[in-house]
N, C-alpha and C positions, 0 to 999 in steps of 0.2 A: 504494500500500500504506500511506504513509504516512498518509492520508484516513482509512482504514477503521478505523484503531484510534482515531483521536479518535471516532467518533461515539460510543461506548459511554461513551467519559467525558465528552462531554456527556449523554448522559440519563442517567446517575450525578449529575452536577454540579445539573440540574435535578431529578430527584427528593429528591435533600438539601437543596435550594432549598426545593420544597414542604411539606416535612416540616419546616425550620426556621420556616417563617412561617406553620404549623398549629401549632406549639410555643409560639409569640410569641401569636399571638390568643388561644389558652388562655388562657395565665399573662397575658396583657394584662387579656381579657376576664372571665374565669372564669368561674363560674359562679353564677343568683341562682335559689335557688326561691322563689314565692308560692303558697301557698296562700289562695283565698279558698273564702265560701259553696259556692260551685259547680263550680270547678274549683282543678287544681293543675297550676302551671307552670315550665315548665325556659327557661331563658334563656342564651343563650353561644354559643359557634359553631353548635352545634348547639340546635335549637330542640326541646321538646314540650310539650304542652299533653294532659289525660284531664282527663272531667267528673267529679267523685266521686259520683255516681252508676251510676258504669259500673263503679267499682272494685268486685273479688270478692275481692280477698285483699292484704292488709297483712301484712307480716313483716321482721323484721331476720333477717342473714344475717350468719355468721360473714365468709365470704370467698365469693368466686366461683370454678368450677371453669376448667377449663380453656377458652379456647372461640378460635372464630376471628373475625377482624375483618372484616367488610363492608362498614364504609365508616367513617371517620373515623380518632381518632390515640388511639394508647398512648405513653404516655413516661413510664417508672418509674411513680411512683405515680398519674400520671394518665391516664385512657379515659375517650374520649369519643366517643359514634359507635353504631353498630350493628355486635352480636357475638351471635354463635350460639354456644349452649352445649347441650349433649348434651341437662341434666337442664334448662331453662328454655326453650329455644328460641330464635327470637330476639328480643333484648334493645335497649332503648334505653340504655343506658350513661352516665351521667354520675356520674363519680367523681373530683374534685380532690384527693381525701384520704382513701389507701388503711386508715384504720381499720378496725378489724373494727365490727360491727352496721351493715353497708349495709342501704340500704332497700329493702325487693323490694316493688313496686305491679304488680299484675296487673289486667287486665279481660279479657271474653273474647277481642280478638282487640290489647291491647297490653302488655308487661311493660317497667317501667322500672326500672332501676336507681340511686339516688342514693346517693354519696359525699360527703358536705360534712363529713366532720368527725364524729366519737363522738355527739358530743353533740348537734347540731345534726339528725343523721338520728335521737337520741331523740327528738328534741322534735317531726321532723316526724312520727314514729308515732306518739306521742303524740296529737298535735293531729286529726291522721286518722280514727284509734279512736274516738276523741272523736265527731267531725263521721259515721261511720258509725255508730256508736250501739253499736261493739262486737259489729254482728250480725253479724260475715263468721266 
């Protein structure tokens, strides 16, 4: 009897294991966007890449609704990973800095979300608009 109650607090013990050392690479790694000519790229635990060509919709976005996690880590102000949300669907996630005007980047079959900051998710609509020609 006394066997059967340890096992649960081992996979307790490891699952806050894996959650502490997806909490660590985050804040270790964080996160870098580039955009160049032809595409735009997400770097950090989680990786994406969309060609700007394929993008159909540029937007800043107050805050995100509610959604569920699919795969990856939320920790206070940071998510990162794939989330289904009612009104988006599912979502590529990358947020280090829950500011309000996230970046919403759609194409028809990817939508990503970037958090780096107020200002820094201006500057990459900005630069986007731009590079689209403002025709979306």
């Amino acid at each position: 009897m006394l066997g059967e109650n340890r096992k649960p607090n081992y996979i307790f013990t490891i699952l806050v294991l894996i959650f502490v050392v997806l909490a660590l690479a985050v804040s270790i790694f964080g996160l870098s966007v580039k955009i160049d000519e032809n595409q735009i790229r997400i770097q950090g635990v989680f990786s994406a890449s969309l060609a700007i060509r394929e993008i159909t919709e540029v937007s800043l976005i107050d805050h995100l609704p509610s959604g569920l996690k699919l795969l990856g880590v939320r920790l206070g102000s940071i998510s990162i990973g794939v989330f289904r949300y009612p009104e988006i669907g599912n979502a590529s996630v990358y947020i280090s800095n829950m500011e309000q005007s996230l970046l919403l980047i759609k194409s028809q079959n990817k939508t990503i979300v970037i958090g780096v900051g107020k200002v820094k998710n201006l500057e990459y609509y900005n630069l986007l608009m731009e590079m689209l020609g403002k025709s979306l």
